[in-house]
C-alpha positions in Angstrom: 29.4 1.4 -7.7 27.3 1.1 -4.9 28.3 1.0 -1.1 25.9 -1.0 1.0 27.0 -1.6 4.9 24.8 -4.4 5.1 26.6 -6.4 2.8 29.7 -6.3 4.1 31.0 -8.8 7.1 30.4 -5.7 9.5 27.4 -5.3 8.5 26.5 -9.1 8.3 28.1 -9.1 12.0 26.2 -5.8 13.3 22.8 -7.4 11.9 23.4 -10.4 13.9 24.4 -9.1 16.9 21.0 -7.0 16.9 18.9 -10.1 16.7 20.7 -12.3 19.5 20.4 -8.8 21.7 17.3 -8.5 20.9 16.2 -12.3 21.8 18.3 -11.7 25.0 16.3 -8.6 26.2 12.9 -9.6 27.9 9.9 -7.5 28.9 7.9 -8.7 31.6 4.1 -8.6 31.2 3.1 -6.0 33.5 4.6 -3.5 31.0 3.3 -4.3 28.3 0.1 -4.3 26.8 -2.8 -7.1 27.1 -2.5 -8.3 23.5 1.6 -8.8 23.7 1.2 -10.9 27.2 2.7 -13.9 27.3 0.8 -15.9 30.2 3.0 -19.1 30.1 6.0 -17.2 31.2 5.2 -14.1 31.6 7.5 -12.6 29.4 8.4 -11.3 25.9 11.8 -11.3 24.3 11.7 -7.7 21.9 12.2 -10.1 18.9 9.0 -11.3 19.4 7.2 -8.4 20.0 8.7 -7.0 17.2 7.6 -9.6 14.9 3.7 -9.1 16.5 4.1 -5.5 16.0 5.2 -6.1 12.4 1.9 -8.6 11.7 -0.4 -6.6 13.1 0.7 -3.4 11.4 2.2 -4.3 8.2 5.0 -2.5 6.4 5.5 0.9 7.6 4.7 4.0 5.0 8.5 4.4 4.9 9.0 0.6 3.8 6.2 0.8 1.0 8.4 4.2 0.2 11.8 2.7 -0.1 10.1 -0.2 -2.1 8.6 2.6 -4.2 11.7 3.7 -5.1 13.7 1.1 -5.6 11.2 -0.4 -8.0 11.3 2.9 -9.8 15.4 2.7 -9.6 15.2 -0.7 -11.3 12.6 0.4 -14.2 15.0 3.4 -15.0 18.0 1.7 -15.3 16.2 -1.2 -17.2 15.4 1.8 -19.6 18.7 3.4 -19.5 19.9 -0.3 -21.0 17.7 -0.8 -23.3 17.9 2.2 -25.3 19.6 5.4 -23.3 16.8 7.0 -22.3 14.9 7.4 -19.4 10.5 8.4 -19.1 10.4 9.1 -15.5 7.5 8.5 -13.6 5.4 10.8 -12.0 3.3 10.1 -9.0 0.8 13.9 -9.7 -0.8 13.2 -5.5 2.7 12.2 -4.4 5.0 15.1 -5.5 1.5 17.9 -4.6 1.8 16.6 -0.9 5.5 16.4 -0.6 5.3 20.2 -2.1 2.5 21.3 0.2 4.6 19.8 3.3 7.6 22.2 2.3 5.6 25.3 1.7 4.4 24.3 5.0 7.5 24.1 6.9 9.1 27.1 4.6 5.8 29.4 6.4 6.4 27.3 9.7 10.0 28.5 9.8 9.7 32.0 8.7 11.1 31.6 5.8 7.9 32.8 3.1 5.1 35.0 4.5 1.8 33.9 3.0 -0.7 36.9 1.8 -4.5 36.5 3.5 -5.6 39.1 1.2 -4.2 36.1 -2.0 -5.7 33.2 0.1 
């Protein structure tokens, strides 16, 4: 079993009261860039600009992440079902970069020395 906050009543209740705070909070023009003015009242509630920002940029790389995974969640326990066995799926240019980012920070942090004379 599964805990998920934003299916419960408090977390119904917290997601609400995010959107009406963020409808009540305005930003006036002068602060904000020319393509997020509003010149008929010369102000933006955050909702909207977060809905302008979410057009114009599309889903983060951490949304197309999460969806990544969760599609691969659903084909493994689809497998598991069917016959109790699981062929995981390996993304080859995925895993290389998440492993070069931790040798990375493992040199970063002192933690590995790296050899000029091997390199």
């Amino acid at each position: 079993m599964s805990y998920d906050f934003k299916k419960t009543i408090g977390g119904q209740l917290a997601e609400q009261y995010r959107q009406e705070l963020m409808e009540a909070i305005e930003v006036p023009n002068h602060m904000l860039p020319e393509e997020y003015r509003n010149e008929k009242t010369g102000l933006r509630s955050l909702a909207e600009l977060d809905t302008m920002h979410a057009k114009e940029h599309g889903p983060t790389q951490h949304q197309l992440d999460k969806a990544a995974k969760a599609q691969r969640i659903e084909n493994y326990r689809q497998q598991w079902e069917d016959n109790e066995t699981i062929e995981y799926d390996v993304d080859d240019d995925r895993q290389y970069r998440i492993e070069v980012a931790f040798v990375k920070g493992a040199v970063d942090n002192g933690w590995v020395e790296i050899d000029e004379d091997e390199t």
